[in-house]
C-alpha positions in Angstrom: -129.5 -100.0 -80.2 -127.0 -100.7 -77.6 -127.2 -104.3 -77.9 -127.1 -104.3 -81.8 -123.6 -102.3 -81.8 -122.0 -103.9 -79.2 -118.4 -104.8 -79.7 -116.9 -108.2 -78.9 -113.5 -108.2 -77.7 -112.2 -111.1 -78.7 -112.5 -109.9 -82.5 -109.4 -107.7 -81.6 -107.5 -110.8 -80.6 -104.3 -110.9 -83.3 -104.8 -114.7 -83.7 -108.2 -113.8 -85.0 -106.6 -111.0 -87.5 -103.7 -113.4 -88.4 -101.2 -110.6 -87.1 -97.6 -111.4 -86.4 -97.2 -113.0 -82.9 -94.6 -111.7 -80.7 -93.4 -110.6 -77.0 -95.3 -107.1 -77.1 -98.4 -109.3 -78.0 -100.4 -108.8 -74.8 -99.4 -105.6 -74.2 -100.7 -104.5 -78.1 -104.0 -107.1 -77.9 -104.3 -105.3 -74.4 -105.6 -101.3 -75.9 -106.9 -103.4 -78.5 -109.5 -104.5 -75.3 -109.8 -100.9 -73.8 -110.3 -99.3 -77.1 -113.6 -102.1 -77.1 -114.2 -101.4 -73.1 -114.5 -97.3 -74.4 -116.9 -98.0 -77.7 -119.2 -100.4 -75.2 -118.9 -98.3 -72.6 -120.8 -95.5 -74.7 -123.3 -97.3 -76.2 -124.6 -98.3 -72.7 -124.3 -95.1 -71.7 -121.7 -96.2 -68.8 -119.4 -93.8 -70.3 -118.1 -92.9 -66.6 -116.2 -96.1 -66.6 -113.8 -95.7 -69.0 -111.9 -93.9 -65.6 -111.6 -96.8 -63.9 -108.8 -98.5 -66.7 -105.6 -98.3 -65.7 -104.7 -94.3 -66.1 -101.8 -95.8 -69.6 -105.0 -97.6 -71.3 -107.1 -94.8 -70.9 -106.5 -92.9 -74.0 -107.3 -96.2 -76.1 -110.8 -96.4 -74.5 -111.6 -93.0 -75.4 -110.4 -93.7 -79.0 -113.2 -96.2 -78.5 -115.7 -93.8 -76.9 -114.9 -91.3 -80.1 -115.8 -93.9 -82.3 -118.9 -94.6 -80.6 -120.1 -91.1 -80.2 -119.7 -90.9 -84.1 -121.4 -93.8 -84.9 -124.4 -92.7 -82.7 -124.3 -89.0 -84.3 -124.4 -90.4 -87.9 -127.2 -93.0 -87.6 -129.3 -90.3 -84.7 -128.6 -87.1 -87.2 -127.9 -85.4 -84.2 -124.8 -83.3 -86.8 -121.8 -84.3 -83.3 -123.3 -83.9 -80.5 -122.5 -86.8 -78.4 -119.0 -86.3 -80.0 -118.5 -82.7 -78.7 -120.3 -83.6 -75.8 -117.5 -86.3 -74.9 -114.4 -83.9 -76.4 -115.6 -81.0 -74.2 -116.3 -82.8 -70.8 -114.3 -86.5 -70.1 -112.5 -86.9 -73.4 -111.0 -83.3 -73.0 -107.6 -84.5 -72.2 -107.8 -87.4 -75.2 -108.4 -85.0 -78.0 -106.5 -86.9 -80.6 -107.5 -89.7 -79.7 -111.1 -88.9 -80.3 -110.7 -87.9 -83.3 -108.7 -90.8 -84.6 -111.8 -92.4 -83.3 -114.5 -91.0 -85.2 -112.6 -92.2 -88.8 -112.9 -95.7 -87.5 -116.4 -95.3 -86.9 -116.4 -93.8 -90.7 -114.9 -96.7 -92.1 -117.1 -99.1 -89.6 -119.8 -97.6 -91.2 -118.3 -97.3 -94.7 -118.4 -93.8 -94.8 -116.1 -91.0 -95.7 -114.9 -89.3 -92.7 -116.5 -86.7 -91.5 -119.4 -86.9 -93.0 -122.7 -85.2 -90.8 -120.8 -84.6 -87.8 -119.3 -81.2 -87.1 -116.4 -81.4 -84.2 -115.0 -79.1 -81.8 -111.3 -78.9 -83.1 -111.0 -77.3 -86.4 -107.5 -79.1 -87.0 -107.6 -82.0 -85.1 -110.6 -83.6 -86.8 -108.3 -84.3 -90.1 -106.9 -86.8 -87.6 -110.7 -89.1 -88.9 -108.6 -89.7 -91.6 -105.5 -91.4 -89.6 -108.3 -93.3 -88.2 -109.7 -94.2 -91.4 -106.5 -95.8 -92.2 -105.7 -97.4 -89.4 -109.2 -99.0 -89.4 -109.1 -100.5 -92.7 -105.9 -101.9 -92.0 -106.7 -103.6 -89.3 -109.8 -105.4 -90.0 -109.4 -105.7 -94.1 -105.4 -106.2 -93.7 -105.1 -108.8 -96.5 -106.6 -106.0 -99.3 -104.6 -102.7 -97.1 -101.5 -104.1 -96.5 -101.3 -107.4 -98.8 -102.1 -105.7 -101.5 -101.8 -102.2 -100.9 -104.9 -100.6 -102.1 -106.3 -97.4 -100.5 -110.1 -96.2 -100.0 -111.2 -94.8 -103.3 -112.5 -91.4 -103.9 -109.6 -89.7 -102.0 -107.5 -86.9 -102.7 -103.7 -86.7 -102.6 -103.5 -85.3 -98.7 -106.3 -87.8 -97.3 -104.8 -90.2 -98.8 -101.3 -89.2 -97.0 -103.4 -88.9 -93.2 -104.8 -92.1 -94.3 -101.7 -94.0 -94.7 -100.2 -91.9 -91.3 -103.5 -94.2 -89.9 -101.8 -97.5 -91.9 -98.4 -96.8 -90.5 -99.8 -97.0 -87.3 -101.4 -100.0 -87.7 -98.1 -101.9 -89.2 -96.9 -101.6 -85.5 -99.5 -103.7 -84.5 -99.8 -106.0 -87.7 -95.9 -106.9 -87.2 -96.6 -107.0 -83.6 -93.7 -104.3 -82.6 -91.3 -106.4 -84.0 -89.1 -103.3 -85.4 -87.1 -105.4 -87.9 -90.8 -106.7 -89.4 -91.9 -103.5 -89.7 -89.1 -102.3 -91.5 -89.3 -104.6 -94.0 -93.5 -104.1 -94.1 -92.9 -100.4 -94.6 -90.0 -101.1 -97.5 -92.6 -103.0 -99.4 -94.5 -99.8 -100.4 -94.2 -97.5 -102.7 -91.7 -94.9 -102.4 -94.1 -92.3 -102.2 -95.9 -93.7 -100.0 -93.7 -94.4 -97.0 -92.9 -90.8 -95.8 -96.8 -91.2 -93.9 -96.2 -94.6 -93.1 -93.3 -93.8 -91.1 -94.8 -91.0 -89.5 -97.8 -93.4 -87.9 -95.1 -95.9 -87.6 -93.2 -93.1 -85.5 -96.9 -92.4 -83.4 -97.4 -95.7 -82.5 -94.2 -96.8 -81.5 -93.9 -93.3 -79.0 -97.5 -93.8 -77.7 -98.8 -97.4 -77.2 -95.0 -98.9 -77.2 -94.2 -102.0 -77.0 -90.1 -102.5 -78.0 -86.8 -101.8 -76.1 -84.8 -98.4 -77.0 -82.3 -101.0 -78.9 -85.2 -102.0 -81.2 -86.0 -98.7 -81.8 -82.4 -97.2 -82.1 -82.7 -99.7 -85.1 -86.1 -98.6 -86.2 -84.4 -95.1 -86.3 -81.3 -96.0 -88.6 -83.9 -97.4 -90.9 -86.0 -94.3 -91.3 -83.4 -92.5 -91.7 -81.5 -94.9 -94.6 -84.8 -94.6 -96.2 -84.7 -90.8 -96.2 -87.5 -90.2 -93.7 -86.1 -89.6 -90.6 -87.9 -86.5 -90.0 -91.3 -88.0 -90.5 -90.4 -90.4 -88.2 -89.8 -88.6 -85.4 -93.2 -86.3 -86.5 -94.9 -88.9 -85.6 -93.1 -89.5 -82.4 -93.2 -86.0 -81.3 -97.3 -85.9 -82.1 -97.3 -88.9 -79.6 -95.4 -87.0 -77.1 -98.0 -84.5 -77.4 -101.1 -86.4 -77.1 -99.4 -88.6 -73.8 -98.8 -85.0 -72.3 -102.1 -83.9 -72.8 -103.5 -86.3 -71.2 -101.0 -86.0 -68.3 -100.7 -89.3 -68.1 -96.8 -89.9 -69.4 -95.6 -94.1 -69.5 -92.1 -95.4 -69.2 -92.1 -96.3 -72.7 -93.1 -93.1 -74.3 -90.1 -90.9 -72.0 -88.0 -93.6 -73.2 -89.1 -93.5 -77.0 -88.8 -89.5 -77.1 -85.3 -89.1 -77.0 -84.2 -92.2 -79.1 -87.0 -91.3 -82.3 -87.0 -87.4 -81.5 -83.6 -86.7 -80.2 -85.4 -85.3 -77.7 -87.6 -85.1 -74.5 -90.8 -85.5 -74.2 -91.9 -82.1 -73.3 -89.5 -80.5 -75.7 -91.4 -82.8 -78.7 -94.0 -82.4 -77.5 -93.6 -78.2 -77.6 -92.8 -78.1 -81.2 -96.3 -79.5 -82.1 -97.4 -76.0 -80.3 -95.0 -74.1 -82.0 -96.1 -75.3 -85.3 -99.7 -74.6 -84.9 -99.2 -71.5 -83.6 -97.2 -70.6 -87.1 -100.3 -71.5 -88.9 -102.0 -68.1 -87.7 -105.4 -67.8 -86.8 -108.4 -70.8 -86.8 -106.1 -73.1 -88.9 -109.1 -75.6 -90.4 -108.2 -76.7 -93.7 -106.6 -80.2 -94.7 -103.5 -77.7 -96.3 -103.1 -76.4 -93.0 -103.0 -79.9 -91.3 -100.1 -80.6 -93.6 -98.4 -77.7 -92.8 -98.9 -78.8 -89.2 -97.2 -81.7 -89.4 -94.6 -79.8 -92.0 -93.8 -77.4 -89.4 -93.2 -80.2 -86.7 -90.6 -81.9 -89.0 -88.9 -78.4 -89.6 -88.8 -77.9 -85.8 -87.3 -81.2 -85.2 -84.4 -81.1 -88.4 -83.3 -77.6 -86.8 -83.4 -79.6 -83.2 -81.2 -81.9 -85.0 -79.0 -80.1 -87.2 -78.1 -77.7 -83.6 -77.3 -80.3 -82.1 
């Protein structure tokens, strides 16, 4: 089986997906390779190597390893267990990004998320979805972003996680390029672009990849387009998931401040705060709306005190 799902890396190459070309191209096409070194790294069951990448890449390879646990657990029925296996022992610290994981193994697979596989994280797994997204952007980009269709058969709040997941993507389909993916973003619908900012906003915090100019810029743009505060939800989920991990780059202590107006431990703590206002076992996709709700409240009252 291993052999028949392995993953080539050079099918993440943005020549190959006819992505916009630019100076934060190798540093982009670069988790693009450690999210492949994580999903091969499972299927062989090597999945001890994914700690020898280099400790800022890490989190990308287990995005890979969560899409391979999932992709095992659907087509061996096992209902998650190599998923919770991985989120409860070496993917502990890279929650979200197993979860956004296992929705690109959905949509590998063609698949709704979530489907026959029970995670650990009764909140977190809603993140399938903003894998889902980002998934089908980036290998069907042409259909997702050209023409802007969606996966069918989806409800008004997956279909706001899923384009979260697309926003995400446009940072890597424009290539970092701020400017482009300002004008990428403006090409949607107006009702769409509150969730695209807020994955443009997570992808910008966490993987990086433009100066604090470019994203001073990418700021003033949110905010003309009345989604400021989504923006920095996004940035502030990042901040989260990077401190987690404990494993903090340059680029995401310089983000915070610029796209939160704040620090990356104090973005970070209003992701806590939020979830803690849900109450008890938060679960349902309502709540993870309110989640990210109550993280864009925490962050206007951060900005109208200040």
């Amino acid at each position: 089986m291993a052999r028949l799902l392995w993953q080539d890396p050079a099918r993440m190459g943005f020549g190959v997906r006819r992505f916009r070309l630019g100076p934060a191209r190798d540093l982009l096409e670069g988790t693009g390779e450690a999210f492949v070194s994580g999903f091969n790294a499972v299927v062989a069951g090597e999945t001890d190597r994914i700690d020898d990448l280099r400790e800022d890449l890490r989190g990308f390879a287990y995005e890979g390893a969560g899409m391979a646990c999932a992709t095992l657990d659907v087509l061996t029925l096992t209902g998650g267990r190599r998923l919770r296996e991985l989120l409860s022992g070496q993917g502990l610290r890279y929650p979200h990004l197993v979860h956004l994981g296992t929705g690109r193994a959905y949509a590998r697979m063609r698949l709704r998320p979530m489907w026959g596989v029970h995670s650990v994280h009764p909140l977190l797994r809603w993140l399938a979805h903003d894998g889902f997204g980002f998934h089908q952007g980036f290998l069907s980009s042409d259909r997702t972003v050209g023409r802007q269709r969606t996966a069918g058969l989806m409800d008004r709040t997956r279909r706001a996680i899923f384009d979260q997941g697309l926003g995400r993507m446009l940072w890597f389909h424009e290539c970092a390029g701020t400017d482009d993916v300002v004008l990428r973003v403006a090409e949607f619908p107006a009702g769409r672009r509150a969730d695209l900012w807020s994955g443009v906003g997570l992808a910008a915090t966490y993987t990086g990849g433009a100066s604090t100019a470019d994203l001073g810029r990418l700021s003033s743009a949110a905010a003309e387009d009345g989604f400021r505060a989504h923006l920095a939800q996004g940035a502030a989920l990042a901040c989260a998931a990077r401190l987690i991990s404990d494993v903090v780059p340059g680029h995401t202590v310089a983000a915070a401040p610029v796209l939160c107006g704040a620090e990356v431990d104090e973005a970070a703590g209003w992701t806590d705060t939020a979830l803690a206002a849900l109450g008890h076992h938060p679960h349902s996709d309502d709540h993870y709306q309110a989640w990210r709700a109550g993280i864009r409240k925490a962050w206007a009252r951060r900005d109208r005190d200040s």
